[in-house]
N, C-alpha and C positions, 0 to 999 in steps of 0.2 A: 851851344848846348853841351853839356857834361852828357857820359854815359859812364856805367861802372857794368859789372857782372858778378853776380853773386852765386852763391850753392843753395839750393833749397831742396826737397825732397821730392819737389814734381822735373827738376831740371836744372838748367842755370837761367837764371833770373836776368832780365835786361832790364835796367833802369836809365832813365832819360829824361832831367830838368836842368835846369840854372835856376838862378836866384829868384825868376816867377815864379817857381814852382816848380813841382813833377808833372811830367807832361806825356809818359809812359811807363806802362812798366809789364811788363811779356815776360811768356818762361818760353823757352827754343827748347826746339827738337834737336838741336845743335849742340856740340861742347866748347863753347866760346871761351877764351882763356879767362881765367875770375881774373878779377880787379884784385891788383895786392896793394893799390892807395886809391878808397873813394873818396871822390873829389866833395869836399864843403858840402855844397849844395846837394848830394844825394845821400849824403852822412845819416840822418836822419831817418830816411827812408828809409834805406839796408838795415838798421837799427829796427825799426819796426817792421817793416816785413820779417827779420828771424826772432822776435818778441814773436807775432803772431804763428809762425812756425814752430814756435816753442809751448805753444800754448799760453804763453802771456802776455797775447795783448789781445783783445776781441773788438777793439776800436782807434782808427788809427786816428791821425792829426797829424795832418800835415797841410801845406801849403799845396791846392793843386793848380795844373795851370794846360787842361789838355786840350787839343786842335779838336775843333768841332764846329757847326751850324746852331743858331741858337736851339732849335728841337732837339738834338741830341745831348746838348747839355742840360736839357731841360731832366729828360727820360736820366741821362747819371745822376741828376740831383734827387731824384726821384728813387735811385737803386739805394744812394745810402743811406735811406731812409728804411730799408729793410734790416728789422735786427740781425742779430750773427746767433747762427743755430737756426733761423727761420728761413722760409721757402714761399715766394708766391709764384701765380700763374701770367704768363704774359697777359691775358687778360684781366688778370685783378690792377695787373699794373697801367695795364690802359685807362681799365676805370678811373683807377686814382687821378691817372694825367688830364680825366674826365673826358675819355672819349674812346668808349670799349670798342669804337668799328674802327679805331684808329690801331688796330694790333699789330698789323702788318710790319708799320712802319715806325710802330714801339720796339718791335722783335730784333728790327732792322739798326737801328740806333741801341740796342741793347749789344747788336754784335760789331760793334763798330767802337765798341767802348777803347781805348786804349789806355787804361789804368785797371788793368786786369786785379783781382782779388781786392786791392783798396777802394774802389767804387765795384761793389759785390755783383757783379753781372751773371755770378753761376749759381745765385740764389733766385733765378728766375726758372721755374720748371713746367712744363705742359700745362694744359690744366687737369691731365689724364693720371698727370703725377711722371711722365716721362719727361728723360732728361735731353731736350730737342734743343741740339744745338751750343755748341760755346766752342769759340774761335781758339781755344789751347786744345782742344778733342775731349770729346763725352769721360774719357778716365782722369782726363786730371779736372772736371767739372764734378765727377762721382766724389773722388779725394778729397776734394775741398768739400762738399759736403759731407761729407763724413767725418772730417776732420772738425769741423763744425758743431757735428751732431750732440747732442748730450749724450746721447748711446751711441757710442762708438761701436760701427760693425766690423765684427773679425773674419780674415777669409778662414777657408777652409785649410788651403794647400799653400 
């Protein structure tokens, strides 16, 4: 497995594929040294994750290839199916999987995701409209939504 480390505006960036695919990709609380040569196989990626950073790219393509139980890959094929700028409820998304009493272990396989921002796991929000949960912390889950948004929110201070 290739790894590189990137710069993005929530952190540094981890990414982790070979030639199957991407098979991760995480922002740390950490300052991990960046990559000054991404390896082939994550070229692409790093490319489109800072397109999407930049605001120009709102759908990725890429090859993925991430560690999972067939349910949980079930529930990721199911997230990138949610558009970019949109938000549903763990329970909308149960429905969809066709089976709303199944939430739990939607919600569960939703945080277990590890291809953070390109299979969208932080466009899953309460059904209250709160933002419950996502394995980077509730601000960089707000961020990406916002960053998202068609009306971008300004702070104050």
């Amino acid at each position: 497995m290739d790894t590189c480390y990137i710069e993005t505006p929530l952190g540094h960036a981890k990414i982790v594929g070979d030639d199957e695919g991407i098979s991760a990709v995480s922002i740390l609380d950490s300052k991990e040294e960046l990559s000054e040569v991404i390896p082939e196989s994550l070229l692409e990626c790093a490319t489109q994750l800072k397109a999407y950073f930049n605001d120009q790219l709102k759908t990725f393509d890429l090859k993925l290839n991430p560690e999972g139980t067939s349910f949980q890959k079930k529930v990721w094929q199911q997230l990138q199916l949610i558009p970019y700028g949109k938000s549903i409820s763990y329970l909308e998304l149960s429905k969809q999987l066709g089976d709303a009493k199944a939430i739990r272990a939607v919600a569960s396989a939703n945080g277990k995701n590890p291809l953070w921002i390109i299979i969208p796991c932080h466009r899953v929000i309460g059904s209250d409209g709160s933002l419950t949960g996502y394995a980077g912390g509730l601000h960089r889950k707000q961020w990406l939504l916002n960053h998202e948004s068609e009306f971008k929110q300004q702070t104050l201070f």
